[in-house]
C-alpha positions in Angstrom: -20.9 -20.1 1.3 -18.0 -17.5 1.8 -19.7 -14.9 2.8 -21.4 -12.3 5.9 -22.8 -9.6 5.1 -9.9 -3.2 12.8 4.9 1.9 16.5 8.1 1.3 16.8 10.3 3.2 13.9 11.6 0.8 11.6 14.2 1.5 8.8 13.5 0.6 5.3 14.5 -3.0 4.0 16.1 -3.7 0.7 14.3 -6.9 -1.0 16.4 -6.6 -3.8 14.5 -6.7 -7.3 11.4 -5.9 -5.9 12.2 -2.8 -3.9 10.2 -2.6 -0.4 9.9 1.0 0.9 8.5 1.4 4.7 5.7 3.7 4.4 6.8 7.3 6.8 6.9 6.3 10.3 5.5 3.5 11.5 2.3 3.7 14.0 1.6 2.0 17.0 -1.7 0.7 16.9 -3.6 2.1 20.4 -0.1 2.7 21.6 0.5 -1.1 22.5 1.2 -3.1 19.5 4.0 -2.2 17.1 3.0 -1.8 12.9 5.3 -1.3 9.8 3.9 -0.9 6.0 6.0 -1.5 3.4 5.1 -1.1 -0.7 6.5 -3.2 -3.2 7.3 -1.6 -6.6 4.4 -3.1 -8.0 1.9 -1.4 -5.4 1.1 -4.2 -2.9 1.0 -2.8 0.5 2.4 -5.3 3.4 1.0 -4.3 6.8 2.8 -6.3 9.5 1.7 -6.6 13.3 3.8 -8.4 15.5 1.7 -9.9 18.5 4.5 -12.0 20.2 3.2 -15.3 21.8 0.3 -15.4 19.6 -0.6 -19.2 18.5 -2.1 -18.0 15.2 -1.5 -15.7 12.2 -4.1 -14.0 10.1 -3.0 -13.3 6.6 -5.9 -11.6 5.6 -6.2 -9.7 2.2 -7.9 -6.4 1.7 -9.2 -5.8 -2.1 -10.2 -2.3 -2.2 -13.1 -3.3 -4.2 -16.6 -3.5 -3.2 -20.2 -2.9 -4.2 -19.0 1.3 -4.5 -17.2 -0.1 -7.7 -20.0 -1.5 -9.2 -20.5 1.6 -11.9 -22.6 -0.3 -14.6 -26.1 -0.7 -15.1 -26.7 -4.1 -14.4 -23.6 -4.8 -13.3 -24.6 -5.0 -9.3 -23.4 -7.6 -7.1 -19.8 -8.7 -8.7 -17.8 -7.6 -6.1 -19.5 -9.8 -3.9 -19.6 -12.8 -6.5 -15.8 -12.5 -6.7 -15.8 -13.2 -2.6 -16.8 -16.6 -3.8 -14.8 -16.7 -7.2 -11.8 -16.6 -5.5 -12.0 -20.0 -3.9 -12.2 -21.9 -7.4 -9.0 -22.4 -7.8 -6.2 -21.6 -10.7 -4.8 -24.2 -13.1 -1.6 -25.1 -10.6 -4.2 -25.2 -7.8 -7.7 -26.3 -9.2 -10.5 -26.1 -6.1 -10.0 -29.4 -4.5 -6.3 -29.2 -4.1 -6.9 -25.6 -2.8 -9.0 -26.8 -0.2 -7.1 -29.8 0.7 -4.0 -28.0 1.1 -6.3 -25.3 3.4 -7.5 -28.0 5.4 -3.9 -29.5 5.9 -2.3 -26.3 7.0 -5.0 -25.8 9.8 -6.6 -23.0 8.4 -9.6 -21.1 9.0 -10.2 -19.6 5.5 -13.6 -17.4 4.8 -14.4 -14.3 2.9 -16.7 -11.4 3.0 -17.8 -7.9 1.0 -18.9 -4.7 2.0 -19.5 -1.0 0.2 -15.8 -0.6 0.1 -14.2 -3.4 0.1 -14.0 -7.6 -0.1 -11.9 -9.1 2.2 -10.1 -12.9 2.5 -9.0 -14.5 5.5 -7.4 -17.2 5.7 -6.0 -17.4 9.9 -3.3 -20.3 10.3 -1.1 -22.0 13.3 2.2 -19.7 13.0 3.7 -22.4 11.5 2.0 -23.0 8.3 3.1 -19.5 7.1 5.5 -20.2 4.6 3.3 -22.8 3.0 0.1 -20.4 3.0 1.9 -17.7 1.1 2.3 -19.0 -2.0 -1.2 -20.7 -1.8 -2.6 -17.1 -1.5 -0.2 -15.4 -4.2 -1.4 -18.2 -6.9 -4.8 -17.2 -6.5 -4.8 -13.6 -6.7 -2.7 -13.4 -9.7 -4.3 -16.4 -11.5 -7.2 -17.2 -10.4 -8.7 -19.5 -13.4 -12.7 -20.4 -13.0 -13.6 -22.6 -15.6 -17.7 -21.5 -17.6 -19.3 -24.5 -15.6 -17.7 -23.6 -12.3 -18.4 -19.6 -12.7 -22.0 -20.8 -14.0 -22.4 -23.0 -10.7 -21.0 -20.1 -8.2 -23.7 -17.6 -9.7 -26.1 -20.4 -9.0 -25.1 -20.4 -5.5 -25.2 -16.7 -4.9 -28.9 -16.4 -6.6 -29.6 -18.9 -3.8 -27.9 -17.0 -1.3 -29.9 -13.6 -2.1 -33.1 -15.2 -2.2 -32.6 -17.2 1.3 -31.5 -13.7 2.8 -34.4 -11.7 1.1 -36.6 -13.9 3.3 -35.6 -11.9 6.5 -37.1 -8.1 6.5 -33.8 -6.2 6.9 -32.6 -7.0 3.6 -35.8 -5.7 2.2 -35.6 -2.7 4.0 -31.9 -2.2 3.4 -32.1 -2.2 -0.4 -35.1 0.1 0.4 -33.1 2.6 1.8 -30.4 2.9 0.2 -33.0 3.5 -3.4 -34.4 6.2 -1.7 -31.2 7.4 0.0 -28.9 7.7 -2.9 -30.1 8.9 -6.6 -26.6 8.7 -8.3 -23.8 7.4 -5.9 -23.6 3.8 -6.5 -24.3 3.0 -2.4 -27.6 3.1 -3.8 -27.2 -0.6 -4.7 -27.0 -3.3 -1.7 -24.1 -5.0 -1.6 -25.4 -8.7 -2.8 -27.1 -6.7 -5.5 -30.4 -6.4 -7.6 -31.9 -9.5 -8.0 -32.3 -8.9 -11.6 -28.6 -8.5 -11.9 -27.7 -11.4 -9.8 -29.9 -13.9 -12.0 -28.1 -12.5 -15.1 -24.7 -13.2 -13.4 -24.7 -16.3 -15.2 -24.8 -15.2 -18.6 -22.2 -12.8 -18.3 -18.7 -15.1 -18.2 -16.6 -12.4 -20.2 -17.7 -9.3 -18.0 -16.6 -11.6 -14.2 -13.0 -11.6 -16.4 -12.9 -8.0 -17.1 -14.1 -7.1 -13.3 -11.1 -9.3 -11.7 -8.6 -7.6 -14.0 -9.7 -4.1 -13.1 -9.6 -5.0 -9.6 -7.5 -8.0 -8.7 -3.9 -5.8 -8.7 -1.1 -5.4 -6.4 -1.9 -1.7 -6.4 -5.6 -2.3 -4.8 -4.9 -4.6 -2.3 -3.4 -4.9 1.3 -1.8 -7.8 3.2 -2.0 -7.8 6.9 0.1 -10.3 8.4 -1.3 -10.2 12.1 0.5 -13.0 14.4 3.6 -14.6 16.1 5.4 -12.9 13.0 8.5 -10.6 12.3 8.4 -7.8 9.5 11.9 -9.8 7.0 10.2 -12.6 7.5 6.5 -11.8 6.1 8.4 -9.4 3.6 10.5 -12.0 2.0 7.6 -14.2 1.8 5.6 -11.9 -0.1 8.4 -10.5 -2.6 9.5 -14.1 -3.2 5.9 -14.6 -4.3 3.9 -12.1 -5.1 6.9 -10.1 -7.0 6.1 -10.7 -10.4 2.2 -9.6 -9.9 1.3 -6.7 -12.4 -1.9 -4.7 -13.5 -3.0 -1.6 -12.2 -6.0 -0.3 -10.7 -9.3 0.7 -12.9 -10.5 4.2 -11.3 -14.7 3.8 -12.2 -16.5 6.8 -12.7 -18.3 7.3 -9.3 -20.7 10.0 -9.1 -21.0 12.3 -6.5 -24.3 12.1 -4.6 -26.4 15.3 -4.6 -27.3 17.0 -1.5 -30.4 16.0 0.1 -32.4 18.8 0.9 -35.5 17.4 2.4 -37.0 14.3 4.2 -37.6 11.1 2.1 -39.6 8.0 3.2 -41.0 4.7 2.5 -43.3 2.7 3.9 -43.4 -1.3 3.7 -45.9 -3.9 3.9 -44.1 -7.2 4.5 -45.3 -10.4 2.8 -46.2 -12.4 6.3 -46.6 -12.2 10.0 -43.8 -9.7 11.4 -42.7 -7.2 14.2 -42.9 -3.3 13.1 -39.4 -2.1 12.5 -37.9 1.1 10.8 -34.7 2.5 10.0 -33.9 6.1 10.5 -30.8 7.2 8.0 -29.0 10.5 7.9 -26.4 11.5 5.5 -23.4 12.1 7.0 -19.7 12.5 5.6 -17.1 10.2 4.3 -14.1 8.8 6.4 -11.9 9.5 3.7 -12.1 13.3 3.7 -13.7 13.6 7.4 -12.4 11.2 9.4 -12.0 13.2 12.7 -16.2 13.8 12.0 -16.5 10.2 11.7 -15.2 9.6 15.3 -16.9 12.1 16.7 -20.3 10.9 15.2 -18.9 7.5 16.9 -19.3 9.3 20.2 -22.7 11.0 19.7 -23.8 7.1 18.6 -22.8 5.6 21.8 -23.9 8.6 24.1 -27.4 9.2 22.4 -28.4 5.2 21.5 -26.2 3.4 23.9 -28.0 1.3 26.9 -27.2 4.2 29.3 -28.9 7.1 27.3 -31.4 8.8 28.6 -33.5 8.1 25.3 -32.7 4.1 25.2 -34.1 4.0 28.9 -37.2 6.1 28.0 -38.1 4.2 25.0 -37.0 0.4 25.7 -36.8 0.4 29.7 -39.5 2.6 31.2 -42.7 3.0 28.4 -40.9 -0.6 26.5 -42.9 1.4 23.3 -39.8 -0.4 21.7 -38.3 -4.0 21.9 -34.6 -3.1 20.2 -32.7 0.3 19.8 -29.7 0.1 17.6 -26.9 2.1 16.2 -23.5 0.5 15.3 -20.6 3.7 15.4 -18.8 1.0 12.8 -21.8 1.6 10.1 -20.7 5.1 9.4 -17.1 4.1 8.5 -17.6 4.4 4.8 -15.3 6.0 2.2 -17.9 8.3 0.5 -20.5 10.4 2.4 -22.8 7.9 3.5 -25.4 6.9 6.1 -25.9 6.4 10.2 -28.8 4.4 10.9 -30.9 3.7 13.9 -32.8 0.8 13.8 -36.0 0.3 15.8 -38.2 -2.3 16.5 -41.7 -1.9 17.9 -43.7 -3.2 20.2 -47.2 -3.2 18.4 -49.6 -0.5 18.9 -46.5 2.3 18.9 -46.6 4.3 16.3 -43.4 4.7 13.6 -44.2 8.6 13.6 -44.0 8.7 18.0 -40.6 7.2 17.5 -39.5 9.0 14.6 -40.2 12.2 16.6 -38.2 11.1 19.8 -35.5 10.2 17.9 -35.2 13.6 16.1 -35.9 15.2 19.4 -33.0 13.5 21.2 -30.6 14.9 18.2 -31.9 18.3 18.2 -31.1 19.1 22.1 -27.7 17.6 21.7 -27.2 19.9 18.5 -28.7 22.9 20.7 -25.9 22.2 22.8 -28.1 20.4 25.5 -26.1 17.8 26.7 -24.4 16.6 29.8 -20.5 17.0 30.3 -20.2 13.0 32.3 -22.2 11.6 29.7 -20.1 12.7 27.0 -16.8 11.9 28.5 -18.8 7.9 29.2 -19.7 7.7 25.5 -15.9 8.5 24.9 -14.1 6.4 27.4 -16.7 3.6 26.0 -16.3 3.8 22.5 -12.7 3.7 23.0 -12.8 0.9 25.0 -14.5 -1.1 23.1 -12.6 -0.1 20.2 -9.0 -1.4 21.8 -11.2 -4.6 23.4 -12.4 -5.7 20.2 -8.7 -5.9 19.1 -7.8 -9.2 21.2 -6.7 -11.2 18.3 -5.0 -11.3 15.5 -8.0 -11.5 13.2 -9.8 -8.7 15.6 -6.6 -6.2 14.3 -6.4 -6.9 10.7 -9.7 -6.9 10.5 -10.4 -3.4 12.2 -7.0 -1.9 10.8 -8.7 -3.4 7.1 -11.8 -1.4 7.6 -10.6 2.0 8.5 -7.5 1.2 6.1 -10.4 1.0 3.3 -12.4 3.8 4.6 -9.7 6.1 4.3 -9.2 5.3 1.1 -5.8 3.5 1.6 -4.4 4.6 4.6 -3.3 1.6 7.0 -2.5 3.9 10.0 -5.8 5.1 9.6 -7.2 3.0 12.9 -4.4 5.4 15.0 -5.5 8.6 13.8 -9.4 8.0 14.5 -8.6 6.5 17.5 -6.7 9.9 18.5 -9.7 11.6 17.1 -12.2 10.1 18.9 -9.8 10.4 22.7 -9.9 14.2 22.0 -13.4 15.0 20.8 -15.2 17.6 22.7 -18.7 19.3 23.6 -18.1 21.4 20.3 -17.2 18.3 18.6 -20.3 16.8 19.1 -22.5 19.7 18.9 -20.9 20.1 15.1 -22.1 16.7 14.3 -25.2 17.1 15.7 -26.5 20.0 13.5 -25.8 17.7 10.6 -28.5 15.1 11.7 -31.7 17.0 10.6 -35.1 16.3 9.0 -33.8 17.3 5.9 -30.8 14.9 5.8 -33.2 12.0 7.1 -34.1 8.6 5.0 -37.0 7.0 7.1 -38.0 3.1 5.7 -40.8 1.3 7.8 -41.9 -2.2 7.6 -44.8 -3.8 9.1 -47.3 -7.0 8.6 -50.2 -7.1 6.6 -53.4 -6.0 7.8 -55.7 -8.5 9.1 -59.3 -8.7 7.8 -61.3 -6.5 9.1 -58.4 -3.5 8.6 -56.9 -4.4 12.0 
C-alpha cells in the first residue's frame, strides 16, 4: 500500500514559547542550495531548503526508527507496519477525512522503511503548506487506530510479504542477512519474519508501546524542501507541533561480532528461475566512518560500474553474466553493515568462477593495482550523480533524510560525505580495499531446481 522497499549563515530565531535554536552554521548542500536546522525545545529538528521557483514543496518526515530498532524476539517487522499505521487516522482526523483533505490539497502522500529509518512524504503545490501542516502534526502526536483497523492493516502487510516473497531477492535477502549477522538486529529483513508478521495481529498493545517509544519530537526530522522561506516553515511548525512531548526509547542493540571467516548458503528456488548470487562484505558504519563510506562509494563505481574493466569482462566480452550490480547508496547504514554485489548468470557459469573474479578484482585494487584516470572517473561520476539525483525537492530531502539517518542525526551529513568523497585518494581506496576479503565475505546463491535426470 504505503510502502517500497538525499549555506548561507543564518542567525537564530526566537519563536517565543517554543524556543528555536539554529543548529552551528548552516551548510550549503553541494555548494548551490542554501540549508538552516533549527531544534525546538522539545527535540524536533526543522531542516529547511529553500529552492526558489520550485512549484512544489516536500514536507517529508524522517522517524529515526527502522527495522535496527526492532530488539525483541518476535517483535520483527513494526517499524515497517507503522509506515502504514500512520495513515489511519486520529480521532480529529479519522482515515477518510485524512485522505480527503490529502487529495484536496494536491498531494502526493506515500511512505516507506528501511534498516534505519521510516520515512513520510507527503509533496504539495507551495500553496497548500499551511493547510498540510497541521494535517501532519495531528497524526504524529495522535495517531488513534482503532483494534479492527490495526487488525485489517496487519492483514494487508501479511499480504504484502507474501506477494514480495514470490520474487527470489527477498528470499535471498533475508538469507543473507541470517547468515551475515548473529546478534545485530540487521539480521532481520526489514518487512520481517513471516512468523512475526502473521502474529502482528494479535499483538494490539505491543503496536501502542512501539509508537510511543518512537513517535517523539526528539527522533524525528522535518525537511521542508520547496518554494519555502526558513520563518515561514518555523512558525508553522511551532504553532503546531509545539506542544508534542515524549522522548526517545534507546533499545539495546548489540554489537555484531567480527567475522573471521567466509560464510555461505546455497538456494534452491521453488520454480523455473535465472542463477543469481549475492556477494556481502562487512564493512563500517556511516555514523562513526563516514569519510570510509564515501570512499567505498568510489571503489563501488570504479570496480562494478559499466566502464570497469571487470563489468566489461564478465557482462560485455565472455556475457558469463546477464546483470552486475552494486548500489554505493546500500552501504549508507548507521551500524557496520554490508556492500553487496549482485550477479545474475547466464546458465552454465558457475557461482564459484564468478565469486573468484569478483574477489580477484578487489584484491589488485587492495594491492594497490589500480589506474590513476580510472579512479579520478569513479570520483567525478559518483559525484555527479550524487548532485544530479538532487533535481527536486523530493530528490533533496530525500538524500539529505538518508545520510541525515545514517549519521545517526546529523542533517549536514550529505555536505560532509560529499566533501569526503571529492577528496578521496589512491590511499583512500587502497584502505577500503583491504577490508573486502574472504574472511569478511557472506556469499548466498540461488538457482532452479534440477530437472529429472539431475540436469
Amino acid at each position: 500500500m504505503k510502502t517500497k522497499a538525499i549555506g548561507l549563515l543564518l542567525a537564530p530565531l526566537a519563536l517565543g514559547v517554543v524556543d528555536a535554536r539554529a543548529d552551528a552554521a548552516s551548510a550549503s548542500i553541494y555548494k548551490a542550495l542554501p540549508m538552516s536546522v533549527d531544534t525546538l525545545d522539545n527535540g524536533l529538528r526543522v531542516v529547511v531548503v529553500p529552492m526558489s521557483g520550485a512549484p512544489t514543496v516536500a514536507f517529508y518526515t524522517l522517524v529515526e526508527a527502522g527495522s535496527r530498532d526492532e530488539v525483541e524476539p518476535g517483535r520483527s517487522g513494526y517499524a515497517h507496519l507503522f509506515e502504514h499505521l500512520m495513515f489511519r487516522g486520529t480521532r480529529q482526523i479519522p482515515a477518510a477525512e485524512y485522505e480527503k483533505r490529502m487529495q484536496a490539497l494536491g498531494s502526493d502522500d506515500n511512505a516507506f522503511t528501511t534498516d534505519d529509518f521510516t520515512f513520510f512524504t507527503p509533496l504539495i503545490p507551495k500553496e497548500s503548506l499551511a493547510e498540510l501542516v497541521p494535517v501532519e502534526a495531528d497524526r504524529f502526536e495522535h495517531l488513534d487506530v482503532a483494534p479492527a483497523a490495526y487488525k485489517d492493516e496487519t492483514g494487508a502487510v501479511a499480504g504484502e510479504y507474501n506477494k514480495d516473497f514470490s520474487n527470489p531477492w527477498w528470499a535471498m535477502d533475508e538469507a543473507l542477512r541470517e547468515i551475515a549477522f548473529t546478534r545485530h538486529t540487521y539480521g532481520h529483513t526489514v518487512i520481517g519474519y513471516k512468523r512475526d508478521v502473521d502474529a502482528m495481529s494479535q499483538n494490539y498493545a505491543y503496536s501502542k508501546l512501539f509508537f510511543s517509544r518512537f513517535y517523539v519530537p526528539d527522533d524525528c526530522v522535518i525537511f521542508a524542501v520547496g518554494d519555502v522561506n526558513r520563518e515561514e516553515v518555523l512558525d508553522l511548525v511551532k504553532k503546531n507541533y509545539g506542544g508534542w512531548k515524549g522522548k526517545r526509547a534507546n533499545p539495546a542493540i548489540q554489537a555484531e561480532p567480527a567475522q573471521t571467516a567466509p560464510r555461505r548458503r546455497d538456494m534452491i528456488w521453488k520454480g523455473p528461475t535465472t542463477p543469481r548470487m549475492t556477494i556481502a562484505y562487512k564493512v563500517p558504519g556511516a555514523k562513526d566512518a563516514l569519510a570510509d563510506s564515501a570512499a567505498l562509494g568510489v571503489l563501488v563505481t570504479m570496480v562494478f560500474g559499466e566502464p570497469s574493466a571487470l563489468y566489461q569482462k564478465l557482462v560485455v566480452q565472455e556475457q558469463k553474466v546477464i546483470g552486475l550490480e552494486a548500489d554505493p547508496d546500500e552501504m549508507l547504514h548507521r551500524d557496520p553493515g554490508l556492500l553487496r554485489v549482485d550477479a545474475k548468470l547466464k546458465e552454465g557459469t558457475s557461482f564459484d568462477e564468478i565469486l573468484g573474479d569478483v574477489q580477484s578484482a578487489l584484491d589488485a585494487v587492495a594491492q594497490g593495482k589500480l589506474d590513476d584516470k580510472e579512479l579520478a572517473d569513479a570520483r567525478n561520476h559518483l559525484t555527479s550523480a550524487l548532485v544530479l539525483s538532487m533535481q527536486t525537492p523530493g530528490d533533496v530531502a530525500t538524500r539529505l533524510a538518508y545520510l541525515t539517518a545514517a549519521t545517526g542525526g546529523d542533517p549536514h551529513a550529505f555536505d560532509r560525505y560529499m566533501s569526503a568523497a571529492i577528496a578521496v585518494g589512491k590511499d583512500d581506496i587502497v584502505r577500503v580495499a583491504k577490508m573486502l576479503t574472504a574472511a569478511h565475505r557472506d556469499v548466498v546463491t540461488l538457482s532452479a531446481p534440477k530437472k529429472a535426470g539431475g540436469k
